[in-house]
Structures are given as C-alpha cells and as structure tokens.
N, CA, C and O of each residue as an XYZ file, in Angstrom:
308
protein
N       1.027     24.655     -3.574
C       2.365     24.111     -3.471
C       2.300     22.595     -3.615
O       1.534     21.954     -2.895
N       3.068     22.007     -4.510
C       3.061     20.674     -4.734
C       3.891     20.019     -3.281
O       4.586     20.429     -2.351
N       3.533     19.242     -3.592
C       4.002     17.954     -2.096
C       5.045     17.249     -2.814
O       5.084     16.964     -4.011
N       6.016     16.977     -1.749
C       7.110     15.979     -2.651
C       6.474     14.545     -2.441
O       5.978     14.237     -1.357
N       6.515     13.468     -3.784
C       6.278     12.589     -3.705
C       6.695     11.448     -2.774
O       7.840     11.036     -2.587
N       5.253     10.897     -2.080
C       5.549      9.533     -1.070
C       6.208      8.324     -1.902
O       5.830      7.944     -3.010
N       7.138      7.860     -1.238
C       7.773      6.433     -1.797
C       7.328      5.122     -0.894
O       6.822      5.109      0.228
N       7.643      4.159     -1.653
C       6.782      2.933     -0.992
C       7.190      2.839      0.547
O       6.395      3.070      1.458
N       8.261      2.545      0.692
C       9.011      2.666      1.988
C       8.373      3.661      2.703
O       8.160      3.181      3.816
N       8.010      4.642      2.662
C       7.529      5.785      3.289
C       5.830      5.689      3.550
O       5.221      6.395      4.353
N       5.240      4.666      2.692
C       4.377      4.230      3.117
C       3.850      2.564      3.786
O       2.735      2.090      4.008
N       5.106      2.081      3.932
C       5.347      0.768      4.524
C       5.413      1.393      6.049
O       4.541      1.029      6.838
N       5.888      1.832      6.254
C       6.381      2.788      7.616
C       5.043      3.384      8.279
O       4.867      3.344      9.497
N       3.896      4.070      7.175
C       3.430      4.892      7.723
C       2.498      3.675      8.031
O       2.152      3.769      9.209
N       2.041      2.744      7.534
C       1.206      1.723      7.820
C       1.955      0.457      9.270
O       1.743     -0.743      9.442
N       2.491      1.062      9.745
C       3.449      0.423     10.743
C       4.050     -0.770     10.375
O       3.987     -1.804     11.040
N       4.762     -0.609      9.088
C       5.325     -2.157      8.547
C       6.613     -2.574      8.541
O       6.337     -3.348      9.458
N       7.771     -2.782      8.358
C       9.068     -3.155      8.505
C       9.183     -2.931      6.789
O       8.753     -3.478      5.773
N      10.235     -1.512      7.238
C      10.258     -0.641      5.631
C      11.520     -0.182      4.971
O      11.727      0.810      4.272
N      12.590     -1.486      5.501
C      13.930     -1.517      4.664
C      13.416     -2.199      3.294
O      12.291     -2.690      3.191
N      14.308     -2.176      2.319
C      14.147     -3.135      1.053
C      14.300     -4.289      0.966
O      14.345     -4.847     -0.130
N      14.394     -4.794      1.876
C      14.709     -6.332      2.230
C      13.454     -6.497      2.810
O      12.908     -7.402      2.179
N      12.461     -5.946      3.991
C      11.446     -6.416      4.622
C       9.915     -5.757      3.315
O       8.732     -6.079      3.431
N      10.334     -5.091      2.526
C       9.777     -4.813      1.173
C       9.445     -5.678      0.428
O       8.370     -5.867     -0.141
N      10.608     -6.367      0.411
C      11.026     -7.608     -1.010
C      10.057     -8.546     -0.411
O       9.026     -8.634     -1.079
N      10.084     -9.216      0.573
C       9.740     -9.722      1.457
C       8.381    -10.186      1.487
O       7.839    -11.272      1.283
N       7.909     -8.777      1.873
C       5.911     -8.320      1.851
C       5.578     -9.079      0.359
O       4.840    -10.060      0.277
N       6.233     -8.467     -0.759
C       5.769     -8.697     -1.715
C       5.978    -10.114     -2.180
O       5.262    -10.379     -3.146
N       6.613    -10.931     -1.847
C       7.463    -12.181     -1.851
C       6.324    -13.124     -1.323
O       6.030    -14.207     -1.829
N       5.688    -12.509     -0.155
C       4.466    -13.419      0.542
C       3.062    -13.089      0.161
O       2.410    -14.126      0.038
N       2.363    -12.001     -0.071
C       1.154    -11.399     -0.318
C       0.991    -10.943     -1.203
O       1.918    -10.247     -1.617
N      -0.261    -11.039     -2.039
C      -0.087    -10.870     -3.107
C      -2.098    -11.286     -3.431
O      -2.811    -12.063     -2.796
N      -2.361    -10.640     -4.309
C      -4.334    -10.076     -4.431
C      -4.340    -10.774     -5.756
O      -3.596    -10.754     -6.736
N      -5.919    -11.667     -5.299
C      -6.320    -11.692     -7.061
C      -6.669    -10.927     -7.299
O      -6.834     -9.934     -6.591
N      -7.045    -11.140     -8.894
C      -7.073     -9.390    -10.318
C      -8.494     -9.153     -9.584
O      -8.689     -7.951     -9.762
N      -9.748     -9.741     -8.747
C     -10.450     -8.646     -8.907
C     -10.484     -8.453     -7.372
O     -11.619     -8.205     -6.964
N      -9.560     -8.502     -6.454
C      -9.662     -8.235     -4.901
C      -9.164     -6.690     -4.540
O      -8.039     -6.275     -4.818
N     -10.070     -6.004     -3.952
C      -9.569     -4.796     -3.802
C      -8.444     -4.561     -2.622
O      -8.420     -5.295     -1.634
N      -7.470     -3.425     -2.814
C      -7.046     -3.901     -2.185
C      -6.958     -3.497     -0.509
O      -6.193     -4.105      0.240
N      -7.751     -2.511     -0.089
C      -8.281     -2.004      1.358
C      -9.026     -3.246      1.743
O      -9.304     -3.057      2.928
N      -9.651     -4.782      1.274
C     -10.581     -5.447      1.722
C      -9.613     -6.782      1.903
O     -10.137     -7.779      2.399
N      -7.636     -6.853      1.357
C      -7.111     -7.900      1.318
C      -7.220     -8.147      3.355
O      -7.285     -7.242      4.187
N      -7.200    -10.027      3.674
C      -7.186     -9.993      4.504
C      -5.854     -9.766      5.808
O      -5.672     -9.826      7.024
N      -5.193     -9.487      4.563
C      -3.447     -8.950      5.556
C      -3.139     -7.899      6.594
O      -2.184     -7.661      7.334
N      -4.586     -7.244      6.309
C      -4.385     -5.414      6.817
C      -5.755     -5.609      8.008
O      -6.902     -6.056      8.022
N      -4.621     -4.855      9.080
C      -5.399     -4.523      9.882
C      -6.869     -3.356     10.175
O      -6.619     -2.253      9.689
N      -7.861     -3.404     10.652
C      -8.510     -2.035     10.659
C      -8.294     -0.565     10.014
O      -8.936      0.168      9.263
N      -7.338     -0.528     10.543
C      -7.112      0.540     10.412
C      -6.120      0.943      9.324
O      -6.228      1.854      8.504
N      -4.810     -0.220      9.555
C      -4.372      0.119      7.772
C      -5.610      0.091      6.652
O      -5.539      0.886      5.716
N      -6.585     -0.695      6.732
C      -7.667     -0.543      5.688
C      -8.449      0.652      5.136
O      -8.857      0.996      4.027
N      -8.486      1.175      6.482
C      -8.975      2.443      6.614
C      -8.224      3.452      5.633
O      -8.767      3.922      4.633
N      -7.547      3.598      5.837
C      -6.196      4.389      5.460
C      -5.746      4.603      4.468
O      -5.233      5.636      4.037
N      -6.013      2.950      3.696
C      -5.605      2.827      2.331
C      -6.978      3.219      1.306
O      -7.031      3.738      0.192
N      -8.008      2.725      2.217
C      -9.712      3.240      1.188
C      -9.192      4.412      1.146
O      -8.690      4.776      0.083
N      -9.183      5.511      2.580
C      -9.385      6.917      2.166
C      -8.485      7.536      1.630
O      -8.707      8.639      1.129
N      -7.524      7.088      1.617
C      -6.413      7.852      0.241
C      -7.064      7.753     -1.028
O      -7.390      8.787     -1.613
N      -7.310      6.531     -1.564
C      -7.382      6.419     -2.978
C      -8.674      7.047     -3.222
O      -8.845      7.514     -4.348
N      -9.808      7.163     -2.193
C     -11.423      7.720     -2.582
C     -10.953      9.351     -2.846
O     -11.169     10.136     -3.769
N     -10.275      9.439     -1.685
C     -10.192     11.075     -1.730
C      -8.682     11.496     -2.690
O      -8.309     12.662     -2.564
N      -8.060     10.810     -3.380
C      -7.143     10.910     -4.164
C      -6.697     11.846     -3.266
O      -7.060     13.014     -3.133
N      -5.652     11.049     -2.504
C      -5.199     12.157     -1.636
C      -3.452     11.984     -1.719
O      -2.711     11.387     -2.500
N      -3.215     12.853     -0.456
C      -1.156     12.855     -0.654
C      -0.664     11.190     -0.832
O       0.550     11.075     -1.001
N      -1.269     10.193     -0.820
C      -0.411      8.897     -0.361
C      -0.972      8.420     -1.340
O      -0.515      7.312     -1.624
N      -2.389      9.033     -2.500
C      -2.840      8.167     -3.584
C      -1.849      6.908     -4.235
O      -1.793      5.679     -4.277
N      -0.867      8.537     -4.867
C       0.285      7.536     -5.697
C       0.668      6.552     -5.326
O       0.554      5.643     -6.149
N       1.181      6.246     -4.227
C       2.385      5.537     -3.472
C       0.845      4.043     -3.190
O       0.954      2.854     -3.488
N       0.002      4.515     -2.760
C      -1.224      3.184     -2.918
C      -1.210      2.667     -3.478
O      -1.310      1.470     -3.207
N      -1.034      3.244     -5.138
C      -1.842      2.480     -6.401
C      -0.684      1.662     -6.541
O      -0.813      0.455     -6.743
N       0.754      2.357     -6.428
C       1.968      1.367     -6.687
C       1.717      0.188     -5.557
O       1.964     -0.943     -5.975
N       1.461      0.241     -4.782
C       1.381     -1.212     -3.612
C       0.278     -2.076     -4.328
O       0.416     -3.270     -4.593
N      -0.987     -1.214     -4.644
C      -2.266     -1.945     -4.752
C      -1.228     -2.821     -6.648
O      -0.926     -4.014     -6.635
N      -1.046     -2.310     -7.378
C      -0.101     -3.062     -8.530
C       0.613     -3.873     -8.095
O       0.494     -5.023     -8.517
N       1.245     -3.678     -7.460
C       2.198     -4.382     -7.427
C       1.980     -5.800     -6.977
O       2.458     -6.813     -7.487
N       0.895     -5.672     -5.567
C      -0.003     -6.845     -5.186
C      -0.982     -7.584     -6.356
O      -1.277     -8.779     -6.373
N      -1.304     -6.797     -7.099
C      -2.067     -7.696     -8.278
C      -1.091     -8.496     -9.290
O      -1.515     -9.351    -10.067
N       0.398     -8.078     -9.178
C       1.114     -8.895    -10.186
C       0.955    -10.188    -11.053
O       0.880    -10.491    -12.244
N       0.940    -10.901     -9.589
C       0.952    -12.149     -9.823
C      -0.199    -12.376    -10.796
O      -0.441    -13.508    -11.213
C-alpha cells in the first residue's frame, strides 16, 4: 500500500519547527547550505533532528521525499 505523500510543513512539524508558511518562508529566508554541505551535518539542527534527517534519506524511507525537497531547497542559494 502506497503512503500518502509527506509535505514540507509536515515535516517542519515533525522536526519540532514552527510549520505555518510564513515560519517556512522564514527558515528558508535565514539558512541556507553550501553546494557541497550535507545536509544532516548543517550546523542549525539539533542531535537529533540530524539523526532523523541521515536516516530517512540512507534508508530511503517515508519522509525521503519531503528531505530531498528541504535538503534543495537549502542548497539554492
């Protein structure tokens, strides 16, 4: 059975973050990774959000997607 897809907000939240579109705009407005900084090692994230974000993307797991869009979106700049 497929999983319905996580949205960013839904993973702003799950990482205990302030996850209206305004405190969204926001995150991204202030933080932000150079092209070769990974992004479980940026220094913004606590322990355990780090944690969290490695083992999704190693184990391509339910929150992969919704990672890679944060981990992009942080490399923009």
């Amino acid at each position: 059975m497929d999983m319905p897809n996580k949205t960013l907000a839904e993973l702003f939240a799950q990482l205990g973050l302030d996850s209206d579109p305004s405190s969204i705009d926001t995150f991204f407005a202030t933080h932000s990774l150079d092209h070769d900084a990974k992004l479980s090692e940026a220094p913004f994230w606590n322990a355990s959000q780090a944690a969290f974000l490695r083992e999704e993307i190693l184990e391509d797991a339910e929150w992969a997607p919704v990672v890679d869009e944060l981990n992009a979106r942080l490399h923009e700049r």
